[in-house]
Each structure stands twice: as structure tokens, then as C-alpha cells.
N, C-alpha and C positions, 0 to 999 in steps of 0.2 A: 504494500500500500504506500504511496504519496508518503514523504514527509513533512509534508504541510499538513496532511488529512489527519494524521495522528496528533500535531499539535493542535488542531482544530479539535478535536476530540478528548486530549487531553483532561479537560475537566468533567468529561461529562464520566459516571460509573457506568454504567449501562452500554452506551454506544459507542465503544472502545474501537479500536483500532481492530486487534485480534477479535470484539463481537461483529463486528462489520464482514469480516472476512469468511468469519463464520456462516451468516448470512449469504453471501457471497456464494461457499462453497455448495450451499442449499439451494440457490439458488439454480447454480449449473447442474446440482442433480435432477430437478424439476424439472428443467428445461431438456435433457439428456430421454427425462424418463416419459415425458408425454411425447415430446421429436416421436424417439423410435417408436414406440406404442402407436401412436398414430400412424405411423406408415407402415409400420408392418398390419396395423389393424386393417388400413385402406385398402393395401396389398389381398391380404387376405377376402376382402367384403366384396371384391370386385367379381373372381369369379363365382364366388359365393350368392350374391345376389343374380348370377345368370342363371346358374342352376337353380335357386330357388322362383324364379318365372316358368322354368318347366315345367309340362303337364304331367308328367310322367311321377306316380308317388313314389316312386326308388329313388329318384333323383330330388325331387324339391323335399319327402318329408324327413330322411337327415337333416336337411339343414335347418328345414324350420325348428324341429327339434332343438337344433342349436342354439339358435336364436331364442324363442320360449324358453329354454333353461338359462342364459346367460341374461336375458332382457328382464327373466321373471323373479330372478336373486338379488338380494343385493349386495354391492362389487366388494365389501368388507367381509363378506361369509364368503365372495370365492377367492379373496386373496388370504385367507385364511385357512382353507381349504388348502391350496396351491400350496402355501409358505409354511406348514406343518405337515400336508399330506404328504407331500415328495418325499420327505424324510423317512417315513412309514413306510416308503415303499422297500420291499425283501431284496438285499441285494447291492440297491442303487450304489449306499456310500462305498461300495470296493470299485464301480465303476467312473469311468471322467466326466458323467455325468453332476456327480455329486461335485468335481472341485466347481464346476456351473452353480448350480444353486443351491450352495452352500451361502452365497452372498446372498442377502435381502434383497439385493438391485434384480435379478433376475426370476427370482418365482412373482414380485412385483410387476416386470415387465407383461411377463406372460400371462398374469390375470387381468392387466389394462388392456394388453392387445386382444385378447379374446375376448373381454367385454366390449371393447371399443368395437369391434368386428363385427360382434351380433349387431349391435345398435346400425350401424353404416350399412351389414347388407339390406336390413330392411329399411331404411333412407335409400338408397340405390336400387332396390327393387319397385318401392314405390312409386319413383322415377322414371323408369323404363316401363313399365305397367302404362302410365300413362303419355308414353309418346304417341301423337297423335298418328291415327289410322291413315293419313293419307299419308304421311310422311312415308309409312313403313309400305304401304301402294307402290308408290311413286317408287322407291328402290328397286323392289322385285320387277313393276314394268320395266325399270332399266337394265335389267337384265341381273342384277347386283345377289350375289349367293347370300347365304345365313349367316357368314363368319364378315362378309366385307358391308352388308346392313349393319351389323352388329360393332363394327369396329368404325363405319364412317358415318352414321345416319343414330343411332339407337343413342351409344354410348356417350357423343359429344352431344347428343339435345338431353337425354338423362343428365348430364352433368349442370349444365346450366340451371335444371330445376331444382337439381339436389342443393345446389352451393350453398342457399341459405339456413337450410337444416343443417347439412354437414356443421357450420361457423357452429352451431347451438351445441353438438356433439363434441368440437373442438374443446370450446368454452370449458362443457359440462366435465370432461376427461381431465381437463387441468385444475379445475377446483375438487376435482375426484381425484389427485393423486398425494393432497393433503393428506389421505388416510393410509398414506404408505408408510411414514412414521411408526404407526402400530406396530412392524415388526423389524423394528431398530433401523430401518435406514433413513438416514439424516437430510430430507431434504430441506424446503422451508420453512413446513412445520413443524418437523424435528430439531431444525436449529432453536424455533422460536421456544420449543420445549424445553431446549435445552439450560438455553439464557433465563428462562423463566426459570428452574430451578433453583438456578445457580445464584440470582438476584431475586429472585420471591418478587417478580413485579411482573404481574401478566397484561396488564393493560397495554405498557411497553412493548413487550415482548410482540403480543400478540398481534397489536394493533400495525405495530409498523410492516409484518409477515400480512396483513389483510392489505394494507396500501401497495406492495409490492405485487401480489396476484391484481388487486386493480387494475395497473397500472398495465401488466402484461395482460387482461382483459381488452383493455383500451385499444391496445396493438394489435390484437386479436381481429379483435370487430374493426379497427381499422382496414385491417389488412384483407381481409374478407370481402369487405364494403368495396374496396379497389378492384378486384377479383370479381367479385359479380358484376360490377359497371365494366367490367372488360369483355366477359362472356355474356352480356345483354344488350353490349353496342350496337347491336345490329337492329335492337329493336327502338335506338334514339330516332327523331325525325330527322331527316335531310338537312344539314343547316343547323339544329338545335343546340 
């Protein structure tokens, strides 16, 4: 940190130099833990919501099932599942599986991206459900297969409709990874836990860890807001 920033801090107990840092470090875990979660979630939900549009129950009712179990729990009972269960399992710790999620950051991961997953394929499915009927006409009269509808006509007008649900999912996943604390990994509610302990002043603590997720809320829906006026450009008037 700055040597100005320390003396500037100097007097204060609380907002130290090393508790700043700390924050700091909570911070990049947050930002670390929702990034990949999100993308692998996305990654995930995408072919997940094609198959789940199939009429076929072999194929759409796995995943609904998925979805109904991850969409109908709540995401504290399955990262608690996840971050005690693995352990439980016969075996694991003699294999390289376990030096993986032996760390908090990982059984973490993969209960956000599988929750995150269920929630986006069905925001993605929704989507594509609703591309309009002439759209998907106008393909096949041009001659256009299932995979080249689906990858030039389907999936870019599905996206435009999603974006503004996906920002709400975004949102929702990053105020949902405050609860990864619970099983020791430090992000920015674990820092804030931690300095609350350590100083018995939660107001501090807490409040400036709630201005900090604002804050990246703000950027959020910023940056969202940008994104959809990019993918909806087409429907500005001539001139406007």
C-alpha cells in the first residue's frame, strides 16, 4: 500500500493500512469467485438450455430435473452439501482430487456455478422459446439447417432478450457469494468478519463491506445497461 495511504490512516484503529489490505484481499477473492462461476455457469447453461427446449423427455427431463433441484434449494444447503459432502466421499482424500477441494475456494466454486447454471438455463431457455415464429420460417425457407438457425438466427435474438434477466442473475450471484464465508474462505464478508472480531465494531466493519458490493452493483448494472443498448441498437430510430 501507498505511503501516504498509511499515514493517512494512521490514526484511525479500525481502517489500518494492513485492515485495508485485508479488504483488498476479499475483495479479489469475490471478484475471482463470481468471474469464474459465472462463466463456467454460462458455459454450462448454454447447451443446457438447448437441450432442455427438446421435445424428447430423455433429453429435456435430466435437465429440468437439474434445474428444479438447484433452482428449488437454497444455495447455503448446497454449498454445504458440496463443502462437507466431498469429504464423505470413500476414497477421495488418497486421490488429486482431494488436494482440489481440500480448499474452501473450490467446493465454493462449484456450488455457485451449478446454481448459477440452473438459474441461466432457464433465463436462456425462456428466450429461445420465445423467438418469434417467423424468424425461425424465414431460416428454414432459406435453406438454413438446425445447427446454422440455431447458431445464426435463434441464439443471437435469444441473447438480446435474455441480457436483462441474465444483469438480475449477475447481480443476484454476487450478493450470493457473501455466504461463502461460512466455510472459512475469506472473501469480503469474511474479511469484514474478521475485523469485526478482532475490533468488536460491526457497524464499521460491516457497513463499509455493504458500500463496497454497492459500489460493484453500480458497475454491474452499469455495464449491463451498455450491453443491452448495444444488442438493441438496431431497434433505435434512424437518426435518434
Amino acid at each position: 500500500m501507498p505511503e501516504f495511504l498509511y499515514e493517512l490512516l494512521s490514526g484511525n484503529e479500525i481502517f489500518t493500512g494492513p485492515t485495508i489490505m485485508e479488504y483488498w484481499d476479499g475483495l479479489v477473492t469475490t471478484v475471482q469467485l463470481v468471474f469464474a462461476s459465472l462463466m463456467l455457469g454460462l458455459i454450462l447453461a448454454v447447451p443446457l438450455a438447448i437441450m432442455r427446449t427438446s421435445r424428447n423427455p430423455l433429453i429435456n427431463g435430466p435437465i429440468w430435473l437439474f434445474t428444479y433441484v438447484f433452482r428449488g434449494t437454497p444455495l447455503l444447503i448446497q454449498l454445504y452439501i458440496i463443502y462437507y459432502g466431498i469429504a464423505q466421499i470413500e476414497g477421495i482424500q488418497q486421490t488429486f482430487w482431494w488436494d482440489i477441494f481440500r480448499e474452501a475456494f473450490y467446493p465454493a466454486l462449484l456450488a455457485f456455478t451449478l446454481n448459477t447454471a440452473a438459474y441461466t438455463t432457464e433465463i436462456i431457455r425462456g428466450a429461445i422459446i420465445a423467438t418469434p415464429h417467423g424468424e425461425i420460417e424465414a431460416a428454414k425457407a432459406y435453406g438454413m439447417s438446425w445447427a446454422l438457425r440455431m447458431r445464426r438466427i435463434i441464439l443471437p435474438s435469444a441473447a438480446r432478450r435474455a441480457v436483462q434477466a441474465y444483469s438480475n442473475e449477475v447481480i443476484f450471484m454476487l450478493h450470493s457469494s457473501a455466504i461463502a464465508s461460512v466455510v472459512t474462505l475469506v472473501d469480503l464478508t469474511g474479511a469484514a468478519r474478521n475485523i469485526y472480531s478482532r475490533f468488536y465494531a460491526p457497524f464499521d466493519a460491516f457497513i463499509f463491506v455493504a458500500l463496497i458490493y454497492m459500489v460493484l452493483t453500480f458497475i454491474l448494472v452499469f455495464a449491463f445497461r451498455k450491453l443491452e443498448n448495444y444488442l438493441l441498437r438496431h431497434q433505435r430510430p434512424v437518426g435518434g
